[in-house]
DOMAR-661851 format. One record per residue: y, z, x of N, C-alpha, C in turn; residue in three letters. Coordinates in steps of 0.02 Angstrom, whole numbers, padded with zeros to 5 digits, always signed. Layout:
BEGIN
YZXYZXYZXALA...
//
This chain:
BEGIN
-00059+00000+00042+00000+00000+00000+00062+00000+00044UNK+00118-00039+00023+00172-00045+00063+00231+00023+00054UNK+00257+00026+00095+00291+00090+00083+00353+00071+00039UNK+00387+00107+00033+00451+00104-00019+00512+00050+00027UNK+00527+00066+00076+00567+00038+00134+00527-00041+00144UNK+00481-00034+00163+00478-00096+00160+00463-00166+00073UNK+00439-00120+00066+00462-00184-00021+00536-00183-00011UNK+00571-00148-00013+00671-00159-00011+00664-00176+00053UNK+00675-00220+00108+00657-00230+00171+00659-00300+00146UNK+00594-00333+00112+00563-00391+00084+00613-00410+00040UNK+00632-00363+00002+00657-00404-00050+00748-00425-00030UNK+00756-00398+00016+00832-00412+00057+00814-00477+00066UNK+00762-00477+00118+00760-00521+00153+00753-00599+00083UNK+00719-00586+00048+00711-00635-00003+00783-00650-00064UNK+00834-00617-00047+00883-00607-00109+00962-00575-00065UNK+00965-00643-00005+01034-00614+00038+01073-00610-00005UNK+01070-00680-00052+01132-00686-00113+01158-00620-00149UNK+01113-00594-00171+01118-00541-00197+01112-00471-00161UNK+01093-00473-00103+01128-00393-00060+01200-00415-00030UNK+01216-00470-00025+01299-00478-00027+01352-00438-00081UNK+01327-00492-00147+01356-00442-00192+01346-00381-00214UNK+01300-00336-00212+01303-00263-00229+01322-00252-00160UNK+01347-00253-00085+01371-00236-00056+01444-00238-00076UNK+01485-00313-00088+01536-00315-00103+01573-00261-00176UNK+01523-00272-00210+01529-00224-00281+01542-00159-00237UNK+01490-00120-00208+01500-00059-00193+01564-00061-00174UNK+01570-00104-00122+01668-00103-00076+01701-00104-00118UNK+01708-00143-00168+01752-00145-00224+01771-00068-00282UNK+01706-00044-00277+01709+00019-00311+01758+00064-00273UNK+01724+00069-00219+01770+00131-00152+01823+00122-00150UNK+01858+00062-00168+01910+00044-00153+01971+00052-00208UNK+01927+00071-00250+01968+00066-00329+02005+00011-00346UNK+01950-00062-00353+01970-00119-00362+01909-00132-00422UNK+01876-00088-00435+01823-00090-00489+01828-00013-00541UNK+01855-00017-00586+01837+00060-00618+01801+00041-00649UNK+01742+00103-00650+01660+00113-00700+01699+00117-00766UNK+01648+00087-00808+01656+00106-00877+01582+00135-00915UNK+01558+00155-00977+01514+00196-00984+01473+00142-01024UNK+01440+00134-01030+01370+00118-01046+01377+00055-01097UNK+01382-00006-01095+01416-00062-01143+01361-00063-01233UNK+01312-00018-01218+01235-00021-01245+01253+00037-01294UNK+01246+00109-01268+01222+00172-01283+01318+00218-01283UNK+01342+00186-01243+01413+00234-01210+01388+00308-01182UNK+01341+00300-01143+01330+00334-01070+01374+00336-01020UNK+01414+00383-01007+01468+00373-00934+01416+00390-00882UNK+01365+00373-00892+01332+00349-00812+01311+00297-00797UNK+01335+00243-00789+01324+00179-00817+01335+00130-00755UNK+01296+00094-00736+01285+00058-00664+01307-00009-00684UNK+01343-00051-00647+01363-00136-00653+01289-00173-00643UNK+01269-00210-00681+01214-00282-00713+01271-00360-00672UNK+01247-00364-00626+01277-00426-00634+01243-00496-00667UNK+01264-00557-00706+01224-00600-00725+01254-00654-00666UNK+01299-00652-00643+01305-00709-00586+01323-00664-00532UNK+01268-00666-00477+01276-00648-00414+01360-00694-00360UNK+01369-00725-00395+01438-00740-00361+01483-00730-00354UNK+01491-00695-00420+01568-00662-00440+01545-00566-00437UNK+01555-00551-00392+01508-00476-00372+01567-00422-00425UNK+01640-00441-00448+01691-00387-00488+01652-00393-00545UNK+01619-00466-00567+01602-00468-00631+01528-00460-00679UNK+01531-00364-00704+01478-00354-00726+01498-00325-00787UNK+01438-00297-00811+01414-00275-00902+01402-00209-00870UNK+01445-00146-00897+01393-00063-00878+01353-00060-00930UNK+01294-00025-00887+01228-00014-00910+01199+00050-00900UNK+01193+00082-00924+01158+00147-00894+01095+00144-00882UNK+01058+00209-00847+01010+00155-00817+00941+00128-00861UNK+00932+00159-00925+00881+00178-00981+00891+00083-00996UNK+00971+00069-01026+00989+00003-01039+00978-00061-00988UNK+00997-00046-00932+01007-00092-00874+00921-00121-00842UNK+00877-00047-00860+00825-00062-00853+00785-00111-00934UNK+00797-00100-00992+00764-00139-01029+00816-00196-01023UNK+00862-00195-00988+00896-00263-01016+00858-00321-00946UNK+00841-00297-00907+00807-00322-00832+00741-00345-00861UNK+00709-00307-00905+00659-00325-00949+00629-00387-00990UNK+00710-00368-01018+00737-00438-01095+00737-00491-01050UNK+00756-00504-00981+00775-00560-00944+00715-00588-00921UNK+00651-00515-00889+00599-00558-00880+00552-00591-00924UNK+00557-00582-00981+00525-00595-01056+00541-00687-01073UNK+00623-00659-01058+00634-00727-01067+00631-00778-01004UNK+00624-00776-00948+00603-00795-00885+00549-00829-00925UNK+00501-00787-00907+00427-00814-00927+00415-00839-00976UNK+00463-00830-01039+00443-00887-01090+00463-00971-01080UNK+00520-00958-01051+00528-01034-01018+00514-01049-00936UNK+00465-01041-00901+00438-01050-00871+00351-01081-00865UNK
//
């Protein structure tokens, strides 16, 4: 079994696109060029940025994580139905 570090290791390596932007997102947060908002689903103020286009890293949906995780869900559902 692979350890925890390395699956996130792999999956960097497979998805630069996207450890760019949650890098840039994070910078953006610290910087107070992003304020959190609470949960777009439930209105949870613990609520994490979903991005749908890894390009634009300011531009996300908050999700908390109960939401963000079935909504990661809804996406692979529909992945695989048109695939």
């Amino acid at each position: 079994m692979t350890s925890k570090w390395a699956r996130q290791a792999k999956w960097r390596e497979r998805n630069p696109e996207k450890v760019w932007c949650h890098g840039a997102f994070k910078s953006a947060l610290r910087r107070g060029l992003i304020n959190p908002q609470p949960c777009a689903v439930c209105g949870d103020v613990r609520a994490e940025g979903h991005h749908y286009d890894y390009s634009r890293p300011a531009n996300v949906i908050w999700l908390c994580r109960k939401c963000h995780k079935a909504e990661h869900r809804r996406l692979r559902a529909v992945e695989a139905r048109h695939a």
